[in-house]
C-alpha positions in Angstrom: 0.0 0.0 0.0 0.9 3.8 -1.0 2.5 5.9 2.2 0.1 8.3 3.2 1.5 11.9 4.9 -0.9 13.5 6.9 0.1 17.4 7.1 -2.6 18.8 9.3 -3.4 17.1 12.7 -3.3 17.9 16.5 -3.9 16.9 19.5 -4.5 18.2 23.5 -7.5 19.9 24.7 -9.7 22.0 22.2 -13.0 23.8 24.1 -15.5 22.9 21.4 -14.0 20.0 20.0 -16.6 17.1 20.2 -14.2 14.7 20.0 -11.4 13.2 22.4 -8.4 14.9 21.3 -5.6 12.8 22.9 -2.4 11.2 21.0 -3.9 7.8 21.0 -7.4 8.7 19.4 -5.3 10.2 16.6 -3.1 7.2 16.1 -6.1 5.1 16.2 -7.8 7.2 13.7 -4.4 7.2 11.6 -4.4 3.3 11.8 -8.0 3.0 10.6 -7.6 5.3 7.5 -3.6 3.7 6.4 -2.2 7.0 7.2 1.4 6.2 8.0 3.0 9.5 9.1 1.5 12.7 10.1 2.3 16.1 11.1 0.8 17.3 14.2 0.9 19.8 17.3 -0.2 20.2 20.3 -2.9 22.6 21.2 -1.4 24.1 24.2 0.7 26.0 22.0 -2.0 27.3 20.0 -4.7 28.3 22.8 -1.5 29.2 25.8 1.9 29.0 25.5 3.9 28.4 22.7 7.3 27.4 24.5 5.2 24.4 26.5 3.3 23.6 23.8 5.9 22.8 21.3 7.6 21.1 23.7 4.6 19.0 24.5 4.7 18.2 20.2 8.2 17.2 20.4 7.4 14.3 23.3 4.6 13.2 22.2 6.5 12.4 18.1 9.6 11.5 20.0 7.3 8.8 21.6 5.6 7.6 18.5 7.5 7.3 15.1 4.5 8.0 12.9 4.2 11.8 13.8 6.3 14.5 12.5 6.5 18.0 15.3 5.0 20.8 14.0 5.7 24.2 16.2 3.1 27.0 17.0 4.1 30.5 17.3 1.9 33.8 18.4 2.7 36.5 16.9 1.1 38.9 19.6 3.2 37.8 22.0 6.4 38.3 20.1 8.9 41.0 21.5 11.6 40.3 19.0 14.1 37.7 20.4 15.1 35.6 17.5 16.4 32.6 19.3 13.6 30.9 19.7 12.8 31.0 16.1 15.5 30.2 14.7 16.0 27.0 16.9 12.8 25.3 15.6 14.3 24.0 12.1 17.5 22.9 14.7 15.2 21.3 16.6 13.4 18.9 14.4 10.3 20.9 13.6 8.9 20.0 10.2 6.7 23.2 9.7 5.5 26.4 12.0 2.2 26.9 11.8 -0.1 30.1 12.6 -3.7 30.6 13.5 -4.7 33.9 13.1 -8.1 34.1 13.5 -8.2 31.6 16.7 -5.3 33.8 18.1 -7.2 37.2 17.5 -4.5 39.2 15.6 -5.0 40.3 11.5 -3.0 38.7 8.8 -1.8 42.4 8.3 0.4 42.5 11.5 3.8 43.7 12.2 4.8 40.9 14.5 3.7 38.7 12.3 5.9 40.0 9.6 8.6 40.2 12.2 8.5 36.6 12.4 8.5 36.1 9.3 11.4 38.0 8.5 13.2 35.5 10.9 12.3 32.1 10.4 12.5 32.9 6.5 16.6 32.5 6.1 16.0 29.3 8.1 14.3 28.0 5.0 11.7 26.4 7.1 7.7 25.9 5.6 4.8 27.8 7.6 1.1 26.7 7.3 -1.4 29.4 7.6 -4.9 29.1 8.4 -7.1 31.1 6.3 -10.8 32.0 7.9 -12.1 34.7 5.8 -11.7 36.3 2.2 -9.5 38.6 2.0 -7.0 36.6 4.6 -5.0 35.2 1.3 -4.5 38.6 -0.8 -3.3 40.3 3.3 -0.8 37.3 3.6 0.8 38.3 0.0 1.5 41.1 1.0 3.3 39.9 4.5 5.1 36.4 3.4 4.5 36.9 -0.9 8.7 36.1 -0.9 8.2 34.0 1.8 10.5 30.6 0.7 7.1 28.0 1.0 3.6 29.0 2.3 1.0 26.6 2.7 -2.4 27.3 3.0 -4.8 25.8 5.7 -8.2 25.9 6.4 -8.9 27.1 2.9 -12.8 25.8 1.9 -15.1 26.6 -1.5 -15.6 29.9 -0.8 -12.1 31.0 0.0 -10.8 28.6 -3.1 -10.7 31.2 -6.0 -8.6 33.7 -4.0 -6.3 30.8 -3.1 -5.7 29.2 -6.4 -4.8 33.2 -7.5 -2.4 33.6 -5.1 -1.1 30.1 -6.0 -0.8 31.2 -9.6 1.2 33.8 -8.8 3.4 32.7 -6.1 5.1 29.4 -7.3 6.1 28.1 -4.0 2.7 28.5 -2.5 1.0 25.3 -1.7 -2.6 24.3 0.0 -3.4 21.8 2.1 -7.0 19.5 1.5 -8.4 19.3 4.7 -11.4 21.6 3.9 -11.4 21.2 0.0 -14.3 18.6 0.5 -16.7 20.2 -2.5 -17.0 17.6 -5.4 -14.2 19.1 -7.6 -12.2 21.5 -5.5 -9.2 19.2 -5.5 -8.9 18.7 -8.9 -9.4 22.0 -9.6 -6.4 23.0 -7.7 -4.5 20.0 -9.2 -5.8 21.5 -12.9 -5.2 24.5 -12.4 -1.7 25.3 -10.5 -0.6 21.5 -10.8 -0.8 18.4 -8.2 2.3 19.1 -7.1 1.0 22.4 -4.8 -1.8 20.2 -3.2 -0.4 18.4 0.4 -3.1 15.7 2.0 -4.3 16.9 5.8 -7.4 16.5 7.6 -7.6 18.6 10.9 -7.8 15.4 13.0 -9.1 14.4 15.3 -11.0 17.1 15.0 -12.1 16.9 11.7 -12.7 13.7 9.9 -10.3 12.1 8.5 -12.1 9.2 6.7 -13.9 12.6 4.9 -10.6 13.7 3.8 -9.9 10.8 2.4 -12.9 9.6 0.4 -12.9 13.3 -1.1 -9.3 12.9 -2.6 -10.5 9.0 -3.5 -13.4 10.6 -5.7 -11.5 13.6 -6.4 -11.1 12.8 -10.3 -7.6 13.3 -10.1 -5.0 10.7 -12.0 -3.7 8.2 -10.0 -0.1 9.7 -10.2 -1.6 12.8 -9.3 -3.3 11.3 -6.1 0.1 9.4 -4.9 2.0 13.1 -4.9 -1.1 14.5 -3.2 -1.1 11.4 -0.4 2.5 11.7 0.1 4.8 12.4 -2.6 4.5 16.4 -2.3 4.9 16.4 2.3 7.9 14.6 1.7 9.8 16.7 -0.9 8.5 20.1 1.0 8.9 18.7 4.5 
């Protein structure tokens, strides 16, 4: 069976999650569906701290071979110390990721860009989630040069302002985990190429069977599935 590379999962607690959000509901979930890696985070970095949550991602994929550490980072409580930032490609992180909207600070936002200016020379991939229209044509203008970018969380309605920011920016990419509309995926595979599309779900959280009987019944080529499953998170990440 084809490897499978889950870019988008967590785990820890989530308020209005309805699901049990622990490591071992998300291997079990991975098990079920033949994922066999996946990149994930903890959620105390995204709703507290950033220093104990990452450190909470690195245990937890230290413990268990199948997941890959992603780090979170809050741009509102940023003061400008680069050290931290710098240390997460050193450390083993795969990607940084960045929730905006959950976080409460715009896309437009100097300590964001801050950041940004940072981990850049490090070379290492942030995923952004992307809420509302609009979002996609801000973060151009913040992370445009940005060496990869990797949108998150992007769904129907926010689809045509990704794929033109995709078109323009060759190293953008977007991640499936809310392109469940009959068609979006291969739209995105038509359109910019398979090779910008990276398989995630948002488990446990979301569904991950979902995820993957959309890309199954995608329409996309066989070939064009494999890169989407796993060929594309390993070459990026």
């Amino acid at each position: 069976m084809d490897s499978i590379i889950d870019v988008n999962t967590l785990f820890g607690p989530l308020p209005l999650a309805s699901v049990d959000l622990t490591v071992e509901t998300l291997l079990e979930l991975m098990a079920a569906g033949g994922v066999t890696s996946a990149c994930t985070l903890s959620t105390l970095g995204l709703l507290l701290d950033a220093n104990v949550g990452n450190a909470a991602t690195r245990a937890a994929c230290a413990e268990y071979s199948q997941l890959m550490p992603v780090a979170t980072v809050n741009p509102s409580t940023f003061f400008g110390d680069p050290t931290p930032l710098i240390r997460l490609r050193q450390d083993g992180f795969r990607s940084v990721r960045f929730f905006p909207s959950v976080q409460g600070w715009p896309i437009g936002y100097q300590p964001f860009a801050a950041v940004l200016e940072i981990l850049a020379p490090t070379g290492i991939p942030i995923m952004v989630s992307i809420n509302s229209p609009g979002e996609v044509t801000a973060l151009q203008a913040i992370a445009g040069n940005y060496p990869r970018v990797i949108l998150t969380a992007v769904d129907h309605i926010i689809l045509p302002e990704a794929i033109a920011a995709l078109r323009k920016h060759s190293t953008w990419m977007v991640e499936t985990s809310r392109l469940l509309a009959i068609g979006s995926v291969k739209l995105v595979a038509d359109t910019v190429g398979a090779e910008r599309v990276l398989f995630g779900t948002g488990a446990p959280a979301q569904s991950l069977s979902s995820a993957l009987h959309a890309l199954q019944h995608s329409g996309v080529s066989d070939s064009d599935r494999r890169l989407i499953l796993c060929g594309n998170a390993e070459r990026v990440l």
